[in-house]
N, C-alpha and C positions, 0 to 999 in steps of 0.2 A: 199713923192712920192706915190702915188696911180696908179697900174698895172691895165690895162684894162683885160690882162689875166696872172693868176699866181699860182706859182706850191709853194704850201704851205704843211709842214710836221707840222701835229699838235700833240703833243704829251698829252698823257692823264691819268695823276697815278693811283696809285691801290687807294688813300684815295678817290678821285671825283666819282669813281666807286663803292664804298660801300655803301650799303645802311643801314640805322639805322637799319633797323631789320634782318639785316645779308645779304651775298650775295650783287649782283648787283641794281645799280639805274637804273630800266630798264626804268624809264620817264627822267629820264635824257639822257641814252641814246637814246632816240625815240626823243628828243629835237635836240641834236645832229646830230644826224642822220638827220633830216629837212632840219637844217643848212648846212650841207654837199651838201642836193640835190640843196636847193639854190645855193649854191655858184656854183656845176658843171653846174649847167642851166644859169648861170653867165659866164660861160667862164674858169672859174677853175679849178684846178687840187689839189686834196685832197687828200693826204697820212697820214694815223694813224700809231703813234706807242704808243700803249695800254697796260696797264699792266692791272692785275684784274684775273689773271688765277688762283693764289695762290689764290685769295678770294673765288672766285666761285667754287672752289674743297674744302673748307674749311667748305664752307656753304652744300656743296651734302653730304661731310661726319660730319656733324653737328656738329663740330668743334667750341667753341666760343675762342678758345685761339687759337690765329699764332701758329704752333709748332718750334721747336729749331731745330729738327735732320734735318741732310739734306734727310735721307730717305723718311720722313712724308711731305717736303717743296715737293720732286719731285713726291710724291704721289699725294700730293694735284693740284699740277701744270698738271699732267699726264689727272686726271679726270676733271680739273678747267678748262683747254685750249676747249676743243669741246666745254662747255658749254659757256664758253666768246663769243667765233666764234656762237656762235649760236644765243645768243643776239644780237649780231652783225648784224647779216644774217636778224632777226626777224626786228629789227629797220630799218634797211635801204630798205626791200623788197616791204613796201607803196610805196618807191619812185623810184622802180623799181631799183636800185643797188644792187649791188650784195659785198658779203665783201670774201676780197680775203686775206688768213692767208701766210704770210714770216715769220716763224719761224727759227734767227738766234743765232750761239753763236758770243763770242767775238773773237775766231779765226776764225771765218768763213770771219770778215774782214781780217784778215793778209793774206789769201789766194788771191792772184791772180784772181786767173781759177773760183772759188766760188765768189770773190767781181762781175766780169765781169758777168758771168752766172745771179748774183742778180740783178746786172741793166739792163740786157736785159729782165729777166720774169718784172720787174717793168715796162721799158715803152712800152713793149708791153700790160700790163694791164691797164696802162695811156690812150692809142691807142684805147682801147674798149667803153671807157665814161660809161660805165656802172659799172666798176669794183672797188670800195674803196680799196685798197691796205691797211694788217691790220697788220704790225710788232712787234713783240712779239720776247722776249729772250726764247732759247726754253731751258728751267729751267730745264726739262724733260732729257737732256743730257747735259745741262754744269755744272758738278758736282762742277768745284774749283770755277763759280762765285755762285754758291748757296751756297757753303759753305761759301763765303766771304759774306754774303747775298747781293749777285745780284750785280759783279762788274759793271753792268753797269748803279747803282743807281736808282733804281726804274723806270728804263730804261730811264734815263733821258739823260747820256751819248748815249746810242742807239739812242736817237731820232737826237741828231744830229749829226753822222757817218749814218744816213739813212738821212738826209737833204744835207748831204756831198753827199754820192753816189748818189741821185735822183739831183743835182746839184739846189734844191732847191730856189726859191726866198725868201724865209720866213719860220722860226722855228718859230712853236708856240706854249710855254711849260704852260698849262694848270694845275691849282693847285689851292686850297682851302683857297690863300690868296690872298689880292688885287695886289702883287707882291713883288719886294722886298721890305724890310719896312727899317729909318731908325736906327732903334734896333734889336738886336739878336733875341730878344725874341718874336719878329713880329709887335713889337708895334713902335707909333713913326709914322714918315711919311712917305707917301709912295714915291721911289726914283723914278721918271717918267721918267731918260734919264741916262744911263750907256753911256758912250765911253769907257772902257779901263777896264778891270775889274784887278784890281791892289789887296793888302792889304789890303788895306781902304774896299774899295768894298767887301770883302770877309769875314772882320772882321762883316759888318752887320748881314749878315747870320749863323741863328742857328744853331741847330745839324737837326738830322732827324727828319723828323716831327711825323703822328698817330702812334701808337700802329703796326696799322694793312698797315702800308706803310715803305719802305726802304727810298726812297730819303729824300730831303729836299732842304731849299734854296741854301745850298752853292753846292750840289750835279747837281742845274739847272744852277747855275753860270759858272759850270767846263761844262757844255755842252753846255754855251753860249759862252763860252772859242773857244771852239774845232770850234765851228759854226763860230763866228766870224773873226777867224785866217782866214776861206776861203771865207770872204767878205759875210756871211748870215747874217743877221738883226736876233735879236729874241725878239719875246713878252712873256714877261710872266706876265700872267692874270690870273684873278678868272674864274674856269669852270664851275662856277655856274651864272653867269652873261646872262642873256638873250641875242641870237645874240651873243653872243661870238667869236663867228668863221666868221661870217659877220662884226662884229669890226673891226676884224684883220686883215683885207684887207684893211684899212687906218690908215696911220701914226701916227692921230689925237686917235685911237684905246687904253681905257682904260687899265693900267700894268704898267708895265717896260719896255721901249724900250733898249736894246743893239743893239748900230749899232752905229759905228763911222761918 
């Protein structure tokens, strides 16, 4: 099925975000960024949820090794976050958009008053067409998921409890492999249609993936979990793939599809 107009949450890890020489891929995100204005000059509605804060405070305080403590993760995250948002800002301002920061924890969904308050500042940002909406765990204050490093897996589960609340047409979990493979270890073939993510399905998927990233495949599986329970489709694709984001507005769209 191909939507002539659709509200798509694309998610984006800390690994797609780093650049070989430390810090951010800022021509990746200016690529990105492109794709975005295309798609809203399309008719579409583009919501990010970005990890990369812990890298980009890592790279300000010249850091080549992730640190362990959680003091050093919320330091880095502290100084990493304006700087994310600001590549952010930087990429998408050719196209006259604008990048709009929701910085949430994991209880900030259990609340009520707070879930409601987040989907109203969301579609009144939807409302403006100019505004990229940019979700981030704000690492900064949720000390028990830093210390678990990042209950909500490389904010992989986040992307889709913000596909749930923005009542989403399409998750699309963006990652450095062509999606899921059939071997743990990434090799093997690639699995082109999930219905059901069962045992089977989950034994494919490895552990965590880089060095300098939390999630991994089975961490995107558990958020295509969550997404698919509320009838979301999800792709998960290579985010280095040209058009990426323009793919993923057709069914036919290179990854992994889940969706029953």
């Amino acid at each position: 099925q191909n939507f002539s107009s659709m509200r798509i949450v694309v998610k984006i890890g800390s690994s797609l975000l780093a650049s070989p020489a430390g810090g951010l891929a800022l021509r990746r995100l200016r690529d990105w960024a492109g794709q975005i204005a295309r798609l809203q000059r399309a008719g579409h509605e583009v919501i990010l949820v970005s990890s990369g804060a812990i890298r980009a405070g890592m790279q300000a305080l010249k850091m080549k090794k992730r640190p362990s403590s959680r003091p050093e993760l919320q330091a880095c995250a502290t100084i990493g976050q304006p700087l994310l948002m600001r590549a952010y800002a930087d990429a998408l301002a050719p196209h006259r958009l604008l990048a709009a920061q929701i910085l949430l924890t994991s209880w900030d969904l259990d609340s009520r008053r707070i879930y409601d308050n987040t989907r109203a500042t969301l579609h009144t940002l939807l409302r403006q067409k100019r505004a990229v909406p940019v979700f981030n765990e704000n690492d900064a204050l949720s000390f028990e998921e830093i210390a678990l490093l990042n209950a909500f897996g490389d904010n992989d589960r986040l992307s889709a409890h913000v596909a749930v609340l923005a009542k989403a047409d399409r998750l699309v979990i963006l990652t450095d492999a062509p999606g899921l493979m059939s071997r743990p270890d990434g090799s093997g073939q690639l699995i082109r249609r999930v219905r059901k993510i069962d045992d089977r399905i989950l034994a494919m998927a490895g552990g965590a993936g880089s060095v300098g990233s939390i999630g991994g495949m089975r961490s995107k599986l558990e958020a295509a979990r969550v997404a698919l329970a509320r009838g979301i489709p999800v792709l998960i694709a290579d985010g280095r793939r040209g058009k990426v984001l323009q793919e993923a507005t057709k069914i036919s769209a290179p990854g992994t599809w889940i969706a029953r």
